[in-house]
N, C-alpha and C positions, 0 to 999 in steps of 0.2 A: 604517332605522337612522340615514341620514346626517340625516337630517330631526329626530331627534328631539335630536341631539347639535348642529346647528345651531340652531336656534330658539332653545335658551337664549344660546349666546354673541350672538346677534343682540341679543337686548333687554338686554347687558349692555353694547351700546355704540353710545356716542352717535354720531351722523351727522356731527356736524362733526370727532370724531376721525378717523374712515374719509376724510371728504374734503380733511382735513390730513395724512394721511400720504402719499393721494396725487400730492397734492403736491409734500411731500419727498422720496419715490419718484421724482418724475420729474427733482428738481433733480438728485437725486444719480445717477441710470442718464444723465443729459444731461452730466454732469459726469466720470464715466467715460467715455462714448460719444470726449468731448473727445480726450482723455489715449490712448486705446487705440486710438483710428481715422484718427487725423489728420483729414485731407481732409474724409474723408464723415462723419463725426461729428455735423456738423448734423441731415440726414436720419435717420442713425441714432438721435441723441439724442433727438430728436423721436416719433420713433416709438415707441423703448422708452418714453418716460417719458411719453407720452401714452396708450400703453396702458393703463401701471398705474393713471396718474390716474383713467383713465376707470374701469376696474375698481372703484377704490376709491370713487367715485362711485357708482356702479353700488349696489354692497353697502353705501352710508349710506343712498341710498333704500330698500333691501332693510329693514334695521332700523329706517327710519322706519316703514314698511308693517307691520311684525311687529308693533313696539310701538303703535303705532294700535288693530289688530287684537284684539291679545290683551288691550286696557287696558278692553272692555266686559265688563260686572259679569256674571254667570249671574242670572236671573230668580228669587228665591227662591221667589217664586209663582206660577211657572209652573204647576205640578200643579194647578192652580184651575182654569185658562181654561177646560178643555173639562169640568167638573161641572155639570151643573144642580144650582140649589137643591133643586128636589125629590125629586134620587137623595144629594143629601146628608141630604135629609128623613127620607128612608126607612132612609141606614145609622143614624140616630139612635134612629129608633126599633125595630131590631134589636138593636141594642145594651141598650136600655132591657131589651127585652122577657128579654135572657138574665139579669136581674137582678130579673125578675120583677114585673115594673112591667106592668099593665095599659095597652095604649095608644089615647086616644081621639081621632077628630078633632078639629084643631083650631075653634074656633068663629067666625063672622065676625069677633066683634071683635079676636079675636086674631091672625087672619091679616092683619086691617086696622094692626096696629100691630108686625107682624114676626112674630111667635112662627109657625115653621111643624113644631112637634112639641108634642103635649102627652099625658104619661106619667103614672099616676097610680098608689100605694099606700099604702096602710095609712092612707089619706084624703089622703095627700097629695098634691099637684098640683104636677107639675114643668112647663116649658117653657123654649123654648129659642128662641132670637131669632136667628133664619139672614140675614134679608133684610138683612143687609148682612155677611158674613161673606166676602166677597173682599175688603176693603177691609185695605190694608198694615196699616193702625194701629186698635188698640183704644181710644180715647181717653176722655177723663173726660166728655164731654157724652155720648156713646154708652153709656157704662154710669147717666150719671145720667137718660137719658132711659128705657131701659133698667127701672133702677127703678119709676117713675114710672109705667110702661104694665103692669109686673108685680102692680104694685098695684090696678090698674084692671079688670085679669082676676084678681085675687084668686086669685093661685096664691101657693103656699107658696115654691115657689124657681124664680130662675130662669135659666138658661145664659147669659152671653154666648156665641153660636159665632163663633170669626173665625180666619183662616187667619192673619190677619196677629201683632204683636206688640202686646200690652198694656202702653201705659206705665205709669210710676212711678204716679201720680196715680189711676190707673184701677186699680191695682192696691191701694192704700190703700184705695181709695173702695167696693170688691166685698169688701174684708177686715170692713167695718162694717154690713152686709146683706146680705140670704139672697140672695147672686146668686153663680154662681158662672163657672171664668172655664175654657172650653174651645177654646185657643185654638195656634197654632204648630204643635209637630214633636207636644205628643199631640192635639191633633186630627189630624194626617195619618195618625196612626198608625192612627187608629181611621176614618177613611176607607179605608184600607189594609186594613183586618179585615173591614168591614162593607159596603163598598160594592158594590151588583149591578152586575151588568154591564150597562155601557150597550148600546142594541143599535146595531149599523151599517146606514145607508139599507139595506144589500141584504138584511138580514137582517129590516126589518119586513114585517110580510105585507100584499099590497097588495088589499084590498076586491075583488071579482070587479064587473066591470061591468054585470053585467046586474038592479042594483037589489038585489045582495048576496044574487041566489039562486046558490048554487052548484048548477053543470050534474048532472045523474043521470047514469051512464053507462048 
């Protein structure tokens, strides 16, 4: 509890305030020490108001350290790092398939130029361009290249996928052709619905060594 009520007052003061009151903490207990002790008032003034100094030193480094600490940003695409593209492949085309879209592998050339989902109904040809879909930004040469290889695979439409944000320009530019923009918190969402579970090192099965005859008992 004391941790959570401290921290905020921490980052709401500055370092050279704490190492200026110190200071005037020790003028003024040295200045007492004077007036109250006679004689030994030196030692004693010293003492006390070198304490407090120090103390209040102490606690500017403390809130320089806090504020330091607490001023790095959260990763907003963190959730990325540990995806492969191809269990992101796969929640796509889960998703597709509940909409009743036939789904077919993709073809070299389309894997050659990003597209790593390709959904098909009622003649139409969907696909979906993953290979660069960690990337923060959706930008306007990405959707007009985009274009450009959609046409070349002669599909009817076709997804940008990207974790990141789509800017203005890129947003105009997906408004005036059949591409469409699957990008931010609803793609996470639907990584969230669709995606298998990756498996952990201990949980793959590891090939029997004897030229992959399992033993007879």
């Amino acid at each position: 509890m004391e941790s959570t009520v401290s921290a905020p007052l921490l980052s709401r003061i500055k370092s050279w305030q704490l190492v200026g009151l110190g200071i005037s903490g020790w003028v003024t207990l040295y200045s007492v020490a004077i007036i109250t002790w006679g004689a030994s008032s030196t030692i004693i003034g010293h003492v006390q108001g070198g304490c407090f100094a120090t103390t209040m030193t102490l606690a500017g480094l403390e809130a320089s350290r806090f504020r330091k600490g607490g001023s790095l940003p959260a990763d907003p695409l963190q959730w990325v790092q540990d995806i492969p593209t191809e269990h992101l492949n796969l929640a796509l085309t889960r998703a597709m398939q509940k909409q009743e879209y036939r789904i077919e592998p993709a073809n070299e050339l389309e894997m050659e130029l990003g597209f790593g989902a390709r959904a098909v109904k009622a003649g139409r040809t969907v696909v979906f361009e993953t290979a660069n879909w960690k990337n923060p930004v959706i930008d306007l040469p990405h959707a007009q290249a985009t274009e450009a290889n959609r046409q070349r695979v002669r599909a009817d439409l076709a997804f940008l996928v990207g974790a990141g944000t789509p800017d203005a320009d890129t947003r105009s530019f997906v408004k005036k052709h059949p591409l469409h923009l699957l990008a931010g918190r609803e793609l996470k969402q639907l990584v969230a619905a669709e995606m298998p579970p990756i498996p952990k090192p201990e949980n793959v099965p590891v090939p029997p060594a004897n030229g992959g005859v399992l033993p007879l008992n």
